[in-house]
C-alpha positions in Angstrom: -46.6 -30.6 59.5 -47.4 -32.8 56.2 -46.4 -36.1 57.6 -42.6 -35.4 58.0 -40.5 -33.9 61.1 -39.2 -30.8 60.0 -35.7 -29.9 59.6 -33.5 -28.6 63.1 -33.7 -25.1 63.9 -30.8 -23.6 65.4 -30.6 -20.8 68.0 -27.7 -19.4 69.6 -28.0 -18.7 73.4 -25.4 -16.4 73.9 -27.1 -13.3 75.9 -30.6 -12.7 77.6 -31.7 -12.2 74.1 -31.1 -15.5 73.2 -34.0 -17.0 76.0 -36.2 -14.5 74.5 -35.5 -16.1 71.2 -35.4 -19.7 72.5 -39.1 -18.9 74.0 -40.4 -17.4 70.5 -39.4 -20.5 68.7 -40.5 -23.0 71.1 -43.8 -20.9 70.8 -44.4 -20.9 67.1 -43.5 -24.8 67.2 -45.7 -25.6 69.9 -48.7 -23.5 68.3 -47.4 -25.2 64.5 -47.9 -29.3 66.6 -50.9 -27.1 67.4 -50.9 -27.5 71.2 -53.4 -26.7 73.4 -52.8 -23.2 75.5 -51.7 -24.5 78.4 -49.1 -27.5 76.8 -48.0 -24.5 74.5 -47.2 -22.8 78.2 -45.8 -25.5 79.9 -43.4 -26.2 76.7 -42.1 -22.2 76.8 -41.8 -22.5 80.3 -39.5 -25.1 80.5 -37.4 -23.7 77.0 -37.1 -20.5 79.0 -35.6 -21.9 82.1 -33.6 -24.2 80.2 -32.6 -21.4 77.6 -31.9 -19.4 81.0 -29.7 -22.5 82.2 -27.8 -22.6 79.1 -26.8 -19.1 79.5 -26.4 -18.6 83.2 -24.1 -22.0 83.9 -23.4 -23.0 80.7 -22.2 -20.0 79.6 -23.8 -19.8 76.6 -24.5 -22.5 73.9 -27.4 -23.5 71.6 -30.9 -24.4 71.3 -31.8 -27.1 68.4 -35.8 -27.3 68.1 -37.7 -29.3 65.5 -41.0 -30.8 65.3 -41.1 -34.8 65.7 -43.0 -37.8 64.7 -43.1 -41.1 66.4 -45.1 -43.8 66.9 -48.1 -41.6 65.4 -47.5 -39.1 67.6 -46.2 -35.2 66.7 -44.6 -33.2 69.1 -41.9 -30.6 69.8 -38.0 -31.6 70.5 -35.4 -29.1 72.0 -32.0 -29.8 72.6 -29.9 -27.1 74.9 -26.2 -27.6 74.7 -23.5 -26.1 75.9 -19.8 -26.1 76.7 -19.7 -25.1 80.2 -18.8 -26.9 83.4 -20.9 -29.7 83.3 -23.0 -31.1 86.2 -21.0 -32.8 89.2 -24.1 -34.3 91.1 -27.0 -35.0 88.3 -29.5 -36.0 91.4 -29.0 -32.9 93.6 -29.6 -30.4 90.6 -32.6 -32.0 89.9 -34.0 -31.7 93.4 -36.5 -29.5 93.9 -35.3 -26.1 95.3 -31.7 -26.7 94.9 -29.6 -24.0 93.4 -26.0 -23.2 92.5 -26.7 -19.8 91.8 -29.6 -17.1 93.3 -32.8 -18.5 91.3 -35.2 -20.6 93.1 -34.0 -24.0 92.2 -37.0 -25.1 90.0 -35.3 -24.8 86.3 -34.1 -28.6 85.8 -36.3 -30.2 88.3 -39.4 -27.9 87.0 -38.9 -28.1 83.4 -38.6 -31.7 83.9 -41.8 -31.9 85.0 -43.3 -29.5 82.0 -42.7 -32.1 79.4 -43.4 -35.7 78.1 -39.5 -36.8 78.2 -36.1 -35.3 79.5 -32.6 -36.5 79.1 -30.0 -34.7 80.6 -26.1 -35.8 79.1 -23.7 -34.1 81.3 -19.8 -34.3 82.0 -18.0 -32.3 84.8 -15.8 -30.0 82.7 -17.0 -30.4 79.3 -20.6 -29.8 79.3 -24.6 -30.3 79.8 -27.3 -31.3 77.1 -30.8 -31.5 77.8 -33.4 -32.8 75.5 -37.1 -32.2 75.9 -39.9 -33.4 74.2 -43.6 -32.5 74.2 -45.9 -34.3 72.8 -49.4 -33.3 71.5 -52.5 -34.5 73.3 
């Protein structure tokens, strides 16, 4: 990483190849922070929901990923962003096993779980951005 975050890496999320993608990337970052297995699987696991998210309710929209530095600490960042409807009651999609569609309910309230820090920005009727970060143990 040489000392210094690295520059955003854009992805667009605009078809089930695009959670495939935002997987791959969160992958080779999380393996780059050098991560151990298993916080390299939780970090996927929650891109790939969110990435899923994104596409499913959002409608499509982006992925930003870079690699961080604070405090002494590295780590991963991703920012999913879209343009959809937005997200009327914040506390009831993040309850476990809640769903507006046919999943199981886990994706918010599971990937929030999965990493160090989550901040979810939404707006009924112009949009949802979730930030993740993982950080390396």
């Amino acid at each position: 990483m040489n000392g210094s975050p690295d520059a955003p890496r854009p992805l667009d999320i605009t078809a089930s190849a695009g959670v495939v993608q935002a997987r791959q990337l969160a992958r080779a970052l999380a393996q780059e922070c050098r991560f151990s297995l298993v916080e390299q699987t939780k970090l996927i696991t929650a891109a790939s929901e969110l990435a899923r998210n994104t596409l499913i309710h959002g409608g499509g929209g982006t992925m930003t990923a870079r690699l961080v530095e604070e405090r002494g600490r590295r780590g991963v960042r991703l920012v999913f962003s879209d343009d959809g409807p937005g997200i009327t009651d914040v506390e009831l999609a993040l309850t476990d096993g809640w769903t507006s569609g046919g999943g199981m309910g886990l994706g918010l309230s599971g990937s929030r779980r999965l990493v160090d820090d989550f901040v979810l920005d939404t707006t009924p009727g112009r949009g949802t951005a979730v930030t993740v970060t993982k950080w390396a143990r």
